[in-house]
C-alpha positions, 0 to 999 in steps of 0.5 A: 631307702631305695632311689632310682635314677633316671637320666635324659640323654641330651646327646648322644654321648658316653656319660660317666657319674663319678663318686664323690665322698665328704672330705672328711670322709675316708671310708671305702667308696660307696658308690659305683659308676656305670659308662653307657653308650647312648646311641639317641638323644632324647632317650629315658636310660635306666640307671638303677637303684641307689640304695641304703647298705651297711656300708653307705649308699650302693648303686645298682646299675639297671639294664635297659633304656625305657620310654617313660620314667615312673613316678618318683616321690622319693628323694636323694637323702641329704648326706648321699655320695651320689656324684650326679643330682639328676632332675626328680631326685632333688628336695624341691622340683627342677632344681639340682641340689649338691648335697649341703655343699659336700658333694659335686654334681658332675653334670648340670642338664639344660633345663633341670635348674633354674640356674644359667646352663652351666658347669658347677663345682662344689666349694671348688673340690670337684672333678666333674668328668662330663661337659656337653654341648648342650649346656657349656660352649665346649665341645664335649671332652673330658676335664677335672678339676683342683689342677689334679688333672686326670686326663689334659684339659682344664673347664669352664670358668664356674670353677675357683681354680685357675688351670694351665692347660699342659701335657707332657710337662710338670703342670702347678695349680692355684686355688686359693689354699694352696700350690702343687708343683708336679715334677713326675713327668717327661717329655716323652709323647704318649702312644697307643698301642693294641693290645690283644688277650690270648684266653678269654677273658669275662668282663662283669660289671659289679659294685667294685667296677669292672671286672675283667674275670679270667678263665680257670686255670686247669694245668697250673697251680700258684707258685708256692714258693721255696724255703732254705733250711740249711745254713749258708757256710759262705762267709760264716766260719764255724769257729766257736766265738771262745778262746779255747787255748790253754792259759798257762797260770803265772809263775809270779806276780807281777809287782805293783807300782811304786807310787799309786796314784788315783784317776783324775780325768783331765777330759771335759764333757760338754751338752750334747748337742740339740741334734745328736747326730754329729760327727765322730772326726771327718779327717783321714784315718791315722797314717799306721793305717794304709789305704788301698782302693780295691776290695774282693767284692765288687761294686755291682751296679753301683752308680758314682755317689760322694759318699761310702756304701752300707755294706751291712744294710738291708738292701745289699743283696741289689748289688752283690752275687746274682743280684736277684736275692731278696730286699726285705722292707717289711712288709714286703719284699722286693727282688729282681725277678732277672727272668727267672721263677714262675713269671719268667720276669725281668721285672721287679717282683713283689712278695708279702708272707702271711704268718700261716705261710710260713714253714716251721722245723722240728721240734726240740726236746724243749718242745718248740719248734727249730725255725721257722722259714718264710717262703721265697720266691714267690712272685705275687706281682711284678712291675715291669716294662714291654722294654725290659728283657734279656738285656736288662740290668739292675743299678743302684744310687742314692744310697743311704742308710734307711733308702736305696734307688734301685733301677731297671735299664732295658740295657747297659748304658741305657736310662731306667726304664722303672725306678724303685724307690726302697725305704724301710717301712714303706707302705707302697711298692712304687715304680716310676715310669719314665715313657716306658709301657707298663706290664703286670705279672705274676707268678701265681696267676690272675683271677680277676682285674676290677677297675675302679669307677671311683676316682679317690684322688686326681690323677689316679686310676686304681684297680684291684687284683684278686690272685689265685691264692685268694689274696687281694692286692691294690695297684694305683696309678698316678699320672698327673697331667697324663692320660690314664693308663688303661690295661689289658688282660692278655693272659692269667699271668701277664697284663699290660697297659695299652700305652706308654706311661709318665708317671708312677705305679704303686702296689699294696696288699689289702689285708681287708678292714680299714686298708683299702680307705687308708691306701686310697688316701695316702697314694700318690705319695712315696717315700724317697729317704728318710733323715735321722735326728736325736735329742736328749734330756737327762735319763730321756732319749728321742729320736726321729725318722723324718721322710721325705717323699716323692710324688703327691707333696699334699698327701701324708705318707702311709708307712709301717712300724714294726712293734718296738716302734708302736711301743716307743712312739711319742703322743703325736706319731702315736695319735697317727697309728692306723688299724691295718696291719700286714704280717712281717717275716720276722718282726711280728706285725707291721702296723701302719702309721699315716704321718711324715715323721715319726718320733719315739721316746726311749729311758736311757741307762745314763748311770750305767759305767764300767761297775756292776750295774742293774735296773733295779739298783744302779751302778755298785761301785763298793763291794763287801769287805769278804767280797774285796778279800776272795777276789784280790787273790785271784784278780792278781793272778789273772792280772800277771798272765802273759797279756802279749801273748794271749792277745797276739792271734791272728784274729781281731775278733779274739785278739779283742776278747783278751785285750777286754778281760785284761781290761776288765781285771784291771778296772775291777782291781783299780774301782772295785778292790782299791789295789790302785798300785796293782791296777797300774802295774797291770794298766803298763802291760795292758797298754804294751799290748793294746800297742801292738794294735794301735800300731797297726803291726798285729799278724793282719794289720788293718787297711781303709780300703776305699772301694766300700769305705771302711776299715778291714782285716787283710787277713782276706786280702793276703789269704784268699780266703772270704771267711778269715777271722769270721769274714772281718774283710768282707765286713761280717762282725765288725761291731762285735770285733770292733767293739772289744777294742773300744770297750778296752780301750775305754778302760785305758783312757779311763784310767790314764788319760794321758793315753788318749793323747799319745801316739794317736792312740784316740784317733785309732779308737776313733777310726774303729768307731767311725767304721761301725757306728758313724753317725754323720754324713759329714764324714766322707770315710765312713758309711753311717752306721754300718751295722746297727739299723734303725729302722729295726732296732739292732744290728746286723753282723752279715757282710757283703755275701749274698744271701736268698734269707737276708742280713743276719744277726748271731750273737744279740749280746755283743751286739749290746756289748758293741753299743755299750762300748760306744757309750762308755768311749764317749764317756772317756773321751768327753764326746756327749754327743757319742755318749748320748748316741749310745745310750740311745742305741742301747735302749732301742736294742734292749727292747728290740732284742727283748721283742725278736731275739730274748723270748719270754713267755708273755712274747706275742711278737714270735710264734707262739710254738717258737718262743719255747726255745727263750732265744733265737739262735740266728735271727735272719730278714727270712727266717729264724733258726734255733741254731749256731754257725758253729753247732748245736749244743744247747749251752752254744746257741744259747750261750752266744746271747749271754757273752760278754756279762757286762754291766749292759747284760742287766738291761737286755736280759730282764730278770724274767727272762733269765729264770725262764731261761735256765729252768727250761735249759739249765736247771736241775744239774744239767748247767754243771754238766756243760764243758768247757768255758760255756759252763762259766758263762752259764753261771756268770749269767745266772748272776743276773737272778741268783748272784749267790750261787753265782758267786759259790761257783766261782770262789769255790776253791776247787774252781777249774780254769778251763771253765773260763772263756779266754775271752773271759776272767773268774775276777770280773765274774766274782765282781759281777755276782758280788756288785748284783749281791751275791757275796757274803 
């Protein structure tokens, strides 16, 4: 059906008809608006056709005044979006009609209705943008409506609302339904300013507004962008993660006790609390170690905050080295552009990577690919300000575990000219201008700037930018009780606003589809942090990340969930899943949720202890009696090694590993054996060494240094060197390192409670679990969980080193190793609360590394010419690479996401993953030909699906010892292969 549109000009003013949809109705506006300036009262203009599309009612303008309307029979249809009711287009003569009450009709004309002359609102959700002289005793201006001003002033008394006309302030409104407080303003003044285009710029009205369409660019082409494929050495030793110095084999064993006595725990474990999210301890570390207030990195841009600083998160590139790499919130990323790349910017630069994008290594003998790398240094669009420029600096605050501010000064000392809120997830880039002027860059060039005619929210102006890549992106404006900011096109590359600007900028990708009506309902609102909550129910975990947000407090924020998100989610956050989705570097596809919170639901692995354990059959504490028989002579063998010697290394990563196989052996003599008398004999010595730590009187004890707020080797402090003991001072793999010691140490305290208590022995352990893994603000010595990242669902290892690929994890098996230690800490010690919170974390990183590190080959998250290689070598932000720091033997890269075997192993590396594993890279013979301890690795892995051969390679008697890691022993191996039923 075809409708046209007349309008009688009553004066002479410029008209606007505004769109207005359902309120239920979210879809892409279907409407356009045309602003015509008319010079002569009284004149008939031709304002086109609205017509029946596919997509709803479209409005095509027409082009010139005429003297006298045709004959009109037609009329509007009921349910039309048109935002004016014009006299001959209503369902009876003379009167205007607004649609069933859905609708606003903008502008009344005198004489068109049989009503009083005035201004009328639909059901008070109107925003009528024309009041003239003619029919209200105002002087024609602009207004709106709902107290969502758009430009200043309130109207005439037809409305439900009641306005406080402001300017420059925050403003609030009351219409019977509910109050908005607006806090996004300042007390700068507005001012204008000309703004001139140095091409020739097209201006064309279409469907989607105006458009301003730039000239073709014949000399420059897009920026494509960089990638790295070589590994950055910086903070990343090559040392292999084994214990490689040879284990000299007892010349005697040692006795056992005289008088065994059997484990009898006198720790009481409480409920865990309704919120499991409680501190650890908030008192001081214990006095053996010493503090210092200096660190080696320092604290670039770092404004005062009460509380330590994440050193492993995703946003540390703001406030180290160059402070122009990358911030990856998937799924985009963020990066100061510092006057650098295309654009020569100093303003925030704004990239999304699509999948096609990205740039893929050679392959390997498997067939798969070696990495893939996404493309940096692409500057899609920027936000910056005509004040930013050579002086600029960068500063941070508000720093959490899941947000940051990031803020762009014109100068040092001067307030931010633009504030970046970061959050993980976040649907928006947002930048709040604070009086500054706005400009929009780009390093890969404008083609066209559409303004949209069509206001989907008060306040807002949108405009759609389509680049010269073809990619379309959408910038909103929101600026309550502000005028609307107007930009010019100046060049291909560069567009400013034609003032200064109170209020926010927010960027969006549309990748088509339902985007572009999700993002018009959702701006405004921008998240500002997010809180962590958790709860359990027996074997059931829950958590919840709560965000809080800026803004629009009445629109409901549009975040992104990477795919082990949507897989967990509860019904409710499930019900809030949308059908748009944006590509990530890494992590698949990021599918949007629109919702403030989500919640999501994991099984947790409550009967897994220190015995073999799998999914399938729990926890096998009671191993055969030919089992108990070959293991008991080995297991005293390994039991009487030098445990001093082998655990006093200048590194805590490997002083650790000993310190864990000692451990080991001692627990699987005590539980697994029955030799109780011999696992104390053992236990004594395992505590004189562990003391050497607990002490703090290793060759590089410990420091808390307080620059950061964290616990550190001083290996870096007395050397020099940032890659002592794998980078452990500048906080690189502290769950790894710290994890070993906890996982020994439970063991400990498992098995004589009478440790904890002594020495301060707890409050040490305590310390290395507040320094990795504290869960609570209230404790002001540690930063939230330093490594594992909740929002991806695993750890990163990567310190405080710059890097343009981002934070970085090598080994996925001591990262669960790390979470299993925790677990089974809290166990020893009584702490539900710590329990529970590992159980939690073990389960969400089982399913993210079988998701983005541990590849089957049903995996549609990875490239389908990627997952060939089973693992992911060294998963980055930026990029994937099928490799290790320390080389590129295939039984390394693979081997660093098998050790330790622990109970854990069975959880994160199913059964099918395994098998497909070995028989792309380890059957047929090729296992036996590996050296060294890899080889024992190997087989202890293969436990996991074929324990038997397992079990055969480690009894045999002709077994070499220097297949064993030193980090590792042939006893724990046999128990591990015996618990999984591979004995005789």
């Amino acid at each position: 059906m075809k409708v046209l549109v007349w309008l009688i000009v009553l004066q002479g003013l410029t008209v606007s008809a505004l769109p207005r949809r359902k309120r239920a109705d979210y879809s892409t506006p279907s409407i356009t608006y045309q602003t015509i300036t008319i010079p002569n009262p009284g004149t008939l203009v031709d304002l086109g056709v609205v017509q029946e599309s596919p997509n709803g009612v479209l409005w095509v303008p027409g082009p010139v005044p005429v003297a006298t309307p045709p004959p009109i029979t037609s009329s509007a249809r009921s349910h039309s979006q048109l935002s004016t009711v014009f006299q001959y287009l209503t369902e009876s003569t003379s009167t205007i009609t607004s649609a069933e009450g859905y609708f606003q009709p903008s502008t009344v004309f005198q004489g068109s209705t049989g009503l009083t002359p005035t201004i009328i609102s639909a059901e008070g959700y109107s925003q009528p943008s024309t009041v003239f002289r003619s029919s209200t005793g105002l002087t024609p201006t602009i207004i709106s409506a709902e107290g969502y001003p758009q430009l200043s002033t309130v109207f005439q008394s037809s409305t439900r609302s009641t306005f406080t006309t402001i300017s420059a302030g925050a403003y609030s409104s009351s219409n019977g339904r509910e109050t908005t407080t607006h806090t996004i303003s300042t007390s700068k003044s507005i001012s204008t300013s000309s703004v001139t285009p140095i091409v020739s710029v097209v201006t064309s009205l279409n469907s989607s507004g105006i458009a301003q369409i730039l000239p073709t660019l014949s000399t420059q082409t897009p920026a494509a962008g960089t990638v790295i494929t070589s590994l950055a050495t910086s903070g990343n030793p090559n040392s292999a993660p084994l214990i490689n110095s040879p284990i000299p084999t007892p010349t005697s064993i040692i006795s056992p006790t005289g008088s065994a006595t059997s484990v009898i725990s006198s720790v009481v474990e409480g409920m865990p609390s309704d919120n499991i999210f409680q501190p650890v301890a908030t008192d001081a570390p214990p006095p053996v170690i010493s503090s210092r207030s200096d660190h080696p990195v320092p604290r670039l841009g770092i404004e005062p905050q009460n509380s330590p600083i994440g050193t492993n998160k995703f946003y540390a590139n703001f406030f180290l080295g160059s402070q122009s790499a990358a911030t990856w919130t998937h799924p985009y990323s963020v990066a100061w552009a510092k006057g650098g790349g295309a654009s020569s910017s100093w303003g925030m630069s704004i990239s999304h990577i699509d999948a096609n994008q990205r740039v893929f290594g050679p392959n390997s003998a498997a067939g798969a690919t070696q990495y893939f790398i996404n493309p940096i240094g692409i500057q899609s669009l920027i936000l910056s300000a005509t004040e930013l420029g050579s002086q600029t600096t960068l500063s941070t605050d508000t720093i959490t575990p899941l947000s940051i501010n990031v803020n762009l000064s014109p100068s040092p000392g001067d307030a931010p000219a633009i504030i970046f809120p970061l959050v993980q997830g976040m649907g928006f880039v947002t930048g709040i201008y604070t009086g500054t002027t706005p400009i929009i860059q780009t390093g890969v060039f404008f083609r066209s700037i559409t303004q949209s005619p069509y206001t989907m929210k008060p306040g807002v102006t949108k405009y759609t930018i389509l680049l010269e890549d073809g990619e379309t992106w959408l910038l909103y404006a929101y600026s309550p009780g502000q005028p609307p900011v107007q930009f010019t096109v100046v060049s291909n590359s560069l567009v400013q606003a034609t003032s200064n600007f109170n209020g926010i900028i927010q960027i969006a990708k549309n990748p088509g589809g339902d985007a572009e009506a999700l993002y018009d309902h959702s701006v405004g609102a921008y998240p500002v942090t997010a809180a962590l909550s958790g709860s359990v129910n027996g074997a059931t975990g829950s958590y919840t990340l709560s965000f809080s947000k800026g803004g629009n407090q009445s629109s409901r924020l549009l975040m992104f969930a990477l795919p082990h998100h949507v897989q967990s989610f509860d019904p409710t956050t499930a019900s809030a899943v949308m059908n748009v989705q944006l590509d990530t570097t890494t992590k698949g596809t990021a599918t949007a949720v629109f919702a403030d919170s989500w919640t999501l639901i994991e099984s947790l692995p409550t009967t897994m202890g220190f015995a073999p354990w799998s999914p399938s059959y729990g926890a096998q504490k009671t191993l055969s009696v030919g089992a108990v028989s070959a293991i008991q002579v080995i297991a005293a063998s390994e039991v009487s090694q030098d445990m001093e010697a082998q655990s006093d290394l200048n590194s805590m990563y490997y002083s650790g590993k000993a310190l864990a196989k000692f451990a080991g052996i001692v627990y699987t003599l005590n539980d697994l054996l029955g030799n109780e008398a011999l696992a104390q004999a053992g236990l004594e010595k395992l505590k004189t060494a562990f003391g050497r730590f607990a002490n703090n009187t290793q060759q590089y004890p410990l420091v808390h240094e307080t620059a950061w707020g964290g616990v550190v080797s001083s290996a870096s402090y007395t050397t020099g060197n940032s890659g002592d003991d794998f980078g452990n001072t500048y906080y690189n793999d502290h769950h790894f390192h710290y994890g070993y010691f906890i996982y020994a140490a439970s063991v400990i305290g498992y098995l004589d409670p009478s440790w904890l208590s002594a020495n301060d022995n707890k409050a040490y352990i305590n310390t290395l679990v507040r320094d990795i893994a504290n869960p609570s603000s209230l404790d002001p010595y540690f930063p939230i969980y330093r490594n594992f990242d909740w929002y991806n669902g695993h750890s990163w290892a990567h310190g405080l080193y710059e890097s343009y690929d981002g934070k970085d994890e090598e080994s996925s098996s001591e990262d669960s190793m790390s979470a299993y230690a925790l677990k089974m800490w809290g166990r020893t010690i009584g702490d539900s609360n710590l329990e529970a919170r590992s159980n939690l974390q073990l389960a969400i990183t089982a399913r993210s590394l079988q998701n983005y590190f541990l590849y089957t080959d049903s995996n549609i998250i990875e490239p389908s010419n990627f997952i060939g290689n089973k693992v992911s070598g060294i998963l980055f932000e930026n990029k994937i690479d099928h490799t290790t720091y320390f080389g590129a033997n295939i039984e390394y890269i693979q081997g660093i996401h098998m050790l330790p075997l622990l109970p854990s192993s069975t959880l994160t590396r199913t059964k099918d993953f395994v098998q497909q594993e070995w028989d792309a890279f380890f059957s047929d013979g090729r296992a036996e030909a590996v050296q060294g301890g890899w080889k024992g690795i190997l087989f202890a892995n293969l436990a996991i699906v074929d324990p038997s051969t397992a079990w055969s390679f480690f009894s045999n008697s002709n077994f070499d010892a220097g297949w064993l890691d030193g980090g590792a022993s042939r006893t724990w191996y046999l128990a591990l292969a015996a618990g999984l039923g591979g004995a005789p």
